[in-house]
Structure formats: structure tokens, C-alpha cells
Backbone as CSV, one residue per row, in Angstrom:
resi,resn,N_x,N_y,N_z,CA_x,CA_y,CA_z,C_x,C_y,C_z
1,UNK,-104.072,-121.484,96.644,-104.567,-120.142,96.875,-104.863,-119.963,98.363
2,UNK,-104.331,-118.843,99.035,-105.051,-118.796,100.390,-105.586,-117.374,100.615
3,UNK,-106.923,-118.309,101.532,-107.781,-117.524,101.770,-108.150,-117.269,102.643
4,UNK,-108.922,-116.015,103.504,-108.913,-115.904,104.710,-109.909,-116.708,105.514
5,UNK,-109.986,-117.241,106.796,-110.631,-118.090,107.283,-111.027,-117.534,108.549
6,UNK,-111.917,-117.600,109.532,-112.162,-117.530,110.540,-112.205,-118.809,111.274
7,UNK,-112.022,-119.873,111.051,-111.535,-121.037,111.105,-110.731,-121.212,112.061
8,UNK,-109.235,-120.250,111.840,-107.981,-120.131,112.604,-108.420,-119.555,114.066
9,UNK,-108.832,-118.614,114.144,-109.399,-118.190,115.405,-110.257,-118.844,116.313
10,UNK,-111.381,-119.479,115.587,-112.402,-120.589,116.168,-111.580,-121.564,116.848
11,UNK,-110.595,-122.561,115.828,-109.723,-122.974,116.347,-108.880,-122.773,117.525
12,UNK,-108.579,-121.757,117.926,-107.678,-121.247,119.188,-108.454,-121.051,119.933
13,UNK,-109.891,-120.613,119.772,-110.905,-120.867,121.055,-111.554,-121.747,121.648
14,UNK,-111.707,-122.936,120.290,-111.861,-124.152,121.169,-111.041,-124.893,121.800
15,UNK,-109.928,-124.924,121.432,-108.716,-125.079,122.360,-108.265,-125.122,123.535
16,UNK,-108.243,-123.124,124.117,-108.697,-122.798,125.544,-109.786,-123.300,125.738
17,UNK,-110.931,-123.880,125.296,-112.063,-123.952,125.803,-112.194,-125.752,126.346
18,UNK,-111.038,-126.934,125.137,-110.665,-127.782,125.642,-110.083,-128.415,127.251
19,UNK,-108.971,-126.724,127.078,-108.109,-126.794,128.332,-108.986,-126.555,129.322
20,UNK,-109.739,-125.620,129.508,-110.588,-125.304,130.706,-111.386,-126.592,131.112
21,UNK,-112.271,-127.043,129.717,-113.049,-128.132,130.426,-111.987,-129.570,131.174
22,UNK,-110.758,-129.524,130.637,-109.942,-130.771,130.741,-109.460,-130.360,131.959
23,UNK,-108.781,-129.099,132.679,-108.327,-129.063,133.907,-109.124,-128.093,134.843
24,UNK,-110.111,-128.452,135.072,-111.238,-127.694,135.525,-111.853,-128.875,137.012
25,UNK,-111.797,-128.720,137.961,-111.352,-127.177,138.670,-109.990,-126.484,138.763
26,UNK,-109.805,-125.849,139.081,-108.113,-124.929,138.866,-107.400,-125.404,139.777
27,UNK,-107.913,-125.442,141.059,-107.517,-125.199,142.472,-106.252,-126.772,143.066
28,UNK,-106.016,-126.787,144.425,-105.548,-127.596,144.843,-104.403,-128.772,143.761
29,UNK,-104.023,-127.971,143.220,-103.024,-128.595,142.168,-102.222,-129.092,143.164
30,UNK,-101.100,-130.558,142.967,-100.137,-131.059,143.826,-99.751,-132.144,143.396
31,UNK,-98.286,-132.359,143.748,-97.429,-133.572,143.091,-97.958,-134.660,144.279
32,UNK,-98.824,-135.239,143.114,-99.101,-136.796,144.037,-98.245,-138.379,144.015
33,UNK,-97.081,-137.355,143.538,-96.043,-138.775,143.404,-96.025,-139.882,142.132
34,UNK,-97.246,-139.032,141.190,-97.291,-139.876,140.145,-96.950,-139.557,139.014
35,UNK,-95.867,-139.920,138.488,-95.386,-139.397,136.837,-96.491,-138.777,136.014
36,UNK,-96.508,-137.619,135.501,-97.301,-137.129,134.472,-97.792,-138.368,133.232
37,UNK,-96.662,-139.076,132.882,-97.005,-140.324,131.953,-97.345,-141.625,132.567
38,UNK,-97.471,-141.734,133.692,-97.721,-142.915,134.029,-99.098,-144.094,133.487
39,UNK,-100.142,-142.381,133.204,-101.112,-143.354,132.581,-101.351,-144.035,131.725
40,UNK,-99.925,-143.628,130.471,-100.375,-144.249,129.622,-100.352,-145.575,129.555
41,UNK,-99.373,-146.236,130.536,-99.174,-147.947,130.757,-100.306,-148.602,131.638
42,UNK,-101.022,-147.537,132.361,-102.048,-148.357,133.121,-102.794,-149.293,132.430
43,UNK,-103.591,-150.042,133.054,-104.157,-151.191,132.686,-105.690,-150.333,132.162
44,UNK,-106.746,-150.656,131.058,-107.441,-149.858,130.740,-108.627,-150.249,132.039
45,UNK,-109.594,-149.046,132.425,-109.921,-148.982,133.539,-111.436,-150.151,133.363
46,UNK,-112.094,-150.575,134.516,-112.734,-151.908,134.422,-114.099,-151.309,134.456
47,UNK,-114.539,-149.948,134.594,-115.749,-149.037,134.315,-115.662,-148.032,133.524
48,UNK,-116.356,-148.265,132.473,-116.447,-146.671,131.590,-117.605,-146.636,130.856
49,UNK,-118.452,-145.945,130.543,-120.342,-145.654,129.930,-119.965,-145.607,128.567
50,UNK,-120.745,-145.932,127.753,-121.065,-144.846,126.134,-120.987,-143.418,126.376
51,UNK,-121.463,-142.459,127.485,-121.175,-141.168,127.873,-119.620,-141.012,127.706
52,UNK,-118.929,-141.525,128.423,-117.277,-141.389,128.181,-116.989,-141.603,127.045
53,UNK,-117.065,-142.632,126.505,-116.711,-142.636,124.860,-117.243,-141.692,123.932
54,UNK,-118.741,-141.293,124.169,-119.046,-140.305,123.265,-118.663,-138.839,123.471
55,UNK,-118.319,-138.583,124.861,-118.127,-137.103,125.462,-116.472,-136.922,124.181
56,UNK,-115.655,-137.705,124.743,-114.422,-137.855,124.902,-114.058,-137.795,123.371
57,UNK,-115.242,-137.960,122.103,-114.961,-138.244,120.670,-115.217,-136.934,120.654
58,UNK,-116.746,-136.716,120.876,-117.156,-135.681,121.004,-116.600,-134.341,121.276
59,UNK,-115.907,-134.153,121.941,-115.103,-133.038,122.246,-113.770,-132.641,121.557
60,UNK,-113.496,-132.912,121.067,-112.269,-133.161,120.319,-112.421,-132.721,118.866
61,UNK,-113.643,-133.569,117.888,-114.023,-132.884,117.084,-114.359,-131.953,116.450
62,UNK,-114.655,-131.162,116.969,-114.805,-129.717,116.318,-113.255,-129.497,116.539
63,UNK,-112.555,-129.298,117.412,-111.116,-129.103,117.234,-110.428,-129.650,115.502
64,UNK,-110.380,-130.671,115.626,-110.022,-131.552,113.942,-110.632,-130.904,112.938
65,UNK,-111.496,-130.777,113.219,-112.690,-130.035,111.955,-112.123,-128.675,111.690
66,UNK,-112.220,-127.815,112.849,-111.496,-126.247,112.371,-110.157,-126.514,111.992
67,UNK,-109.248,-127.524,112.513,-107.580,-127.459,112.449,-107.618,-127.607,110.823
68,UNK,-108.270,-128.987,110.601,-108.192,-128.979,109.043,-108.647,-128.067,108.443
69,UNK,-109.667,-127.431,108.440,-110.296,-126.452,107.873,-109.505,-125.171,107.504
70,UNK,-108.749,-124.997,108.618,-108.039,-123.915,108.716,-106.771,-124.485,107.830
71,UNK,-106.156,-125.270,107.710,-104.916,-125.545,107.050,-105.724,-125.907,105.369
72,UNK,-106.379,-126.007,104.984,-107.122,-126.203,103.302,-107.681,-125.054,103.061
73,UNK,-107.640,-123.838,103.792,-108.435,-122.544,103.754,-107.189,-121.668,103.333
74,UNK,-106.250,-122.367,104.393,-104.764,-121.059,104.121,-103.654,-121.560,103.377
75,UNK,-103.950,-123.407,102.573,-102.878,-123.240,101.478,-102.036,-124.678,101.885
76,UNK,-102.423,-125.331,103.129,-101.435,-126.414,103.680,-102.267,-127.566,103.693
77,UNK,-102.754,-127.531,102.871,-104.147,-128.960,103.613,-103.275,-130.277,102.651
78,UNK,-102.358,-130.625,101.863,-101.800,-131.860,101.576,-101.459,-132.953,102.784
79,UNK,-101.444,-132.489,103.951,-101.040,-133.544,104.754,-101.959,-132.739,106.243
80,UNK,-102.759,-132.174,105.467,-103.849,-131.536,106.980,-104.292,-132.023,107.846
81,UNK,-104.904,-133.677,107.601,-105.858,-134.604,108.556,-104.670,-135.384,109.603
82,UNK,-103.306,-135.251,108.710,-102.171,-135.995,109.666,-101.576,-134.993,110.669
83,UNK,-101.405,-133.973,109.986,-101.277,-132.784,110.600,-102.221,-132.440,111.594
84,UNK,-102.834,-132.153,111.544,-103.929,-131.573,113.014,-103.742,-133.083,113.800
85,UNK,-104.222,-133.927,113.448,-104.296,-134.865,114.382,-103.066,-135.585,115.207
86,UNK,-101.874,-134.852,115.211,-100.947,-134.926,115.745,-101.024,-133.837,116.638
87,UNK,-101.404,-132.750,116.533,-101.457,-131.767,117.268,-102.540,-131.579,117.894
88,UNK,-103.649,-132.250,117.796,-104.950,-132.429,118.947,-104.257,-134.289,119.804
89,UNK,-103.484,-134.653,119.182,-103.133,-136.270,120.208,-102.269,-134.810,120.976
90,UNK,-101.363,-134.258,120.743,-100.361,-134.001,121.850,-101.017,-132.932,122.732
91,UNK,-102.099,-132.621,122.281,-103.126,-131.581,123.238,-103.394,-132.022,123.971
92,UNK,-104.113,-133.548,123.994,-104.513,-134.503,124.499,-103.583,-135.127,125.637
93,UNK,-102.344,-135.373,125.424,-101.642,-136.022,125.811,-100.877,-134.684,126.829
94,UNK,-100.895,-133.674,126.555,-100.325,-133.010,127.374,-101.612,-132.635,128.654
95,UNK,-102.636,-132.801,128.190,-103.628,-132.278,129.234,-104.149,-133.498,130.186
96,UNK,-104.062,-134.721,129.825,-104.210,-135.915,130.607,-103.082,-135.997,131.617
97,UNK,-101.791,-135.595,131.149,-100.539,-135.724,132.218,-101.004,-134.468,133.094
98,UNK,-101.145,-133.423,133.026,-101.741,-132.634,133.642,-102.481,-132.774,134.878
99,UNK,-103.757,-133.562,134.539,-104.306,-133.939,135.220,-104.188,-134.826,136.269
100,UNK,-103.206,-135.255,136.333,-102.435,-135.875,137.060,-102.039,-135.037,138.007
101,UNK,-102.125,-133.886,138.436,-101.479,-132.818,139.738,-102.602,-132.362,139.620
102,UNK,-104.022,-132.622,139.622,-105.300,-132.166,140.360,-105.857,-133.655,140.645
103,UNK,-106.145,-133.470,142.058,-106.743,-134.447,142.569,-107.855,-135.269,142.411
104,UNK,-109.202,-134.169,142.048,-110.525,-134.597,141.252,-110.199,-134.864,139.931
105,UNK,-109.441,-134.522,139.136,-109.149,-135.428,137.531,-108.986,-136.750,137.830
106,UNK,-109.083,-137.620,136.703,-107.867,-138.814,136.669,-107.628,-138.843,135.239
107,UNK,-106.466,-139.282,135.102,-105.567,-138.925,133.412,-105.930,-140.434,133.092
108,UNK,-106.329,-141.071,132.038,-106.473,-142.341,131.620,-106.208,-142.805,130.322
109,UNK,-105.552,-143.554,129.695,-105.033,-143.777,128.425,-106.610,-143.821,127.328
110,UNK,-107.325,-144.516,127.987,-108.475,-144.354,127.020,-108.706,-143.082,126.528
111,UNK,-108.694,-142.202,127.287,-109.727,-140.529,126.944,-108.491,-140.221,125.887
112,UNK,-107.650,-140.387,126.258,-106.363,-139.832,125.492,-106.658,-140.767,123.718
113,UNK,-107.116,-141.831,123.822,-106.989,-142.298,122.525,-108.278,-141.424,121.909
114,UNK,-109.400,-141.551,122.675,-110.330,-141.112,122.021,-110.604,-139.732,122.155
115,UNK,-110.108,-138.782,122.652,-109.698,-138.019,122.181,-109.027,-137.501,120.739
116,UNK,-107.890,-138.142,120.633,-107.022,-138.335,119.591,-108.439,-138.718,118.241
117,UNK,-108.906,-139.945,118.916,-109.716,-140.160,117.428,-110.623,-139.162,117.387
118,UNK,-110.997,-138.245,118.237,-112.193,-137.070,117.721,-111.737,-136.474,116.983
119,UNK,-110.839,-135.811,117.204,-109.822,-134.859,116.396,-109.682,-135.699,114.800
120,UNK,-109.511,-136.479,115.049,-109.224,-137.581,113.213,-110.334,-137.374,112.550
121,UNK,-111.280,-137.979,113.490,-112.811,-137.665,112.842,-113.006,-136.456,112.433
122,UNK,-112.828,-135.841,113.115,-113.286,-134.179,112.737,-112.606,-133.941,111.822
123,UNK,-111.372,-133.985,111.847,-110.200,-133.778,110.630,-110.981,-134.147,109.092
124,UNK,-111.271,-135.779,109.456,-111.747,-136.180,108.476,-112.789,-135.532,107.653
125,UNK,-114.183,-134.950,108.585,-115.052,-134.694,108.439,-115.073,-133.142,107.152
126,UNK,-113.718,-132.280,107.554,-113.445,-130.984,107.169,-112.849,-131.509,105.876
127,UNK,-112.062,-132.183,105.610,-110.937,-132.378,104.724,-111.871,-133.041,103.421
């Protein structure tokens, strides 16, 4: 049965609201000679807090949470938690390469996983 959700919309606003916080500041964008993917082979970095790990789960989640929500609300939720969470990793994964042509970012394979797992979690959490 599907039903209407406000879910779907929430969803698309936390989204933009992902992107902003992920490539924020706007400015001085520039090819620094480094492949958009390069991070994912880097070596994992030799400083990182519980703040990074929790920001980085943290943020992501509510994303998973509405994606699923929204796909068991409108009729698709049999494969919802695999579903969204493919599509918050490639959110992820497209906004870390990104970051890579602003100078104050740095793109790092970690944020990208845990990222990815917020979104699962959250997924999980809805489903």
C-alpha cells in the first residue's frame, strides 16, 4: 500500500544540507593535482578523536532513517536498508572526491566508511 510521506522531502533536505556541511566553504575551489579517488587507497590517517567518528556516524543517519522510511512509506521497502545505503555510500563517496578541489577539506577513506555506516544505521533504525 502506499502512502503519503513527508519523509521524501525531509530526505532531499537533509541531503543539500549534507552537501553544504561537506563542501563548505564554497570558495577557492582548484585542481591540486590530486585524483578525486585518490583517497580511497591512502593509508588510514595516524590522528582522528571519538568527535570524528561520532560526527561522521552521526551525520549520515538521519539521511538512512528518512531514505528507508521513505521507501516502506511509498511501497519499496523489500530491499530498502540495501537500497538507501548504497545511495548515502555514493553521496558519500561523491562528496569526499569533491573535497579534494577545496583546499581547507581533506577527503579521507575513513569519513567515507563511516559515513556509509551512518546511513546503515539509520536505515536500520527506520526499517
Amino acid at each position: 500500500m502506499m502512502r503519503k510521506t513527508a519523509a521524501w522531502p525531509l530526505a532531499w533536505i537533509y541531503a543539500v544540507l549534507i552537501v553544504y556541511a561537506s563542501l563548505y566553504p564554497f570558495d577557492a575551489w582548484r585542481n591540486q593535482g590530486i585524483l578525486p579517488w585518490a583517497y580511497l587507497t591512502q593509508p588510514l590517517p595516524k590522528y582522528w578523536t571519538g568527535f570524528d567518528v561520532a560526527i561522521n556516524i552521526a551525520g549520515y543517519a538521519p539521511l538512512g532513517f528518512l531514505g528507508v522510511l521513505t521507501a516502506l512509506r511509498t511501497g519499496h521497502g523489500k530491499h530498502a536498508v540495501l537500497g538507501v545505503s548504497m545511495l548515502v555510500l555514493t553521496l558519500a563517496l561523491c562528496l569526499e572526491g569533491l573535497q579534494n578541489y577545496l583546499p581547507s577539506r581533506v577527503a579521507s577513506n575513513v569519513d567515507l566508511w563511516l559515513n556509509a555506516l551512518g546511513g546503515f544505521m539509520g536505515g536500520l533504525s527506520a526499517w
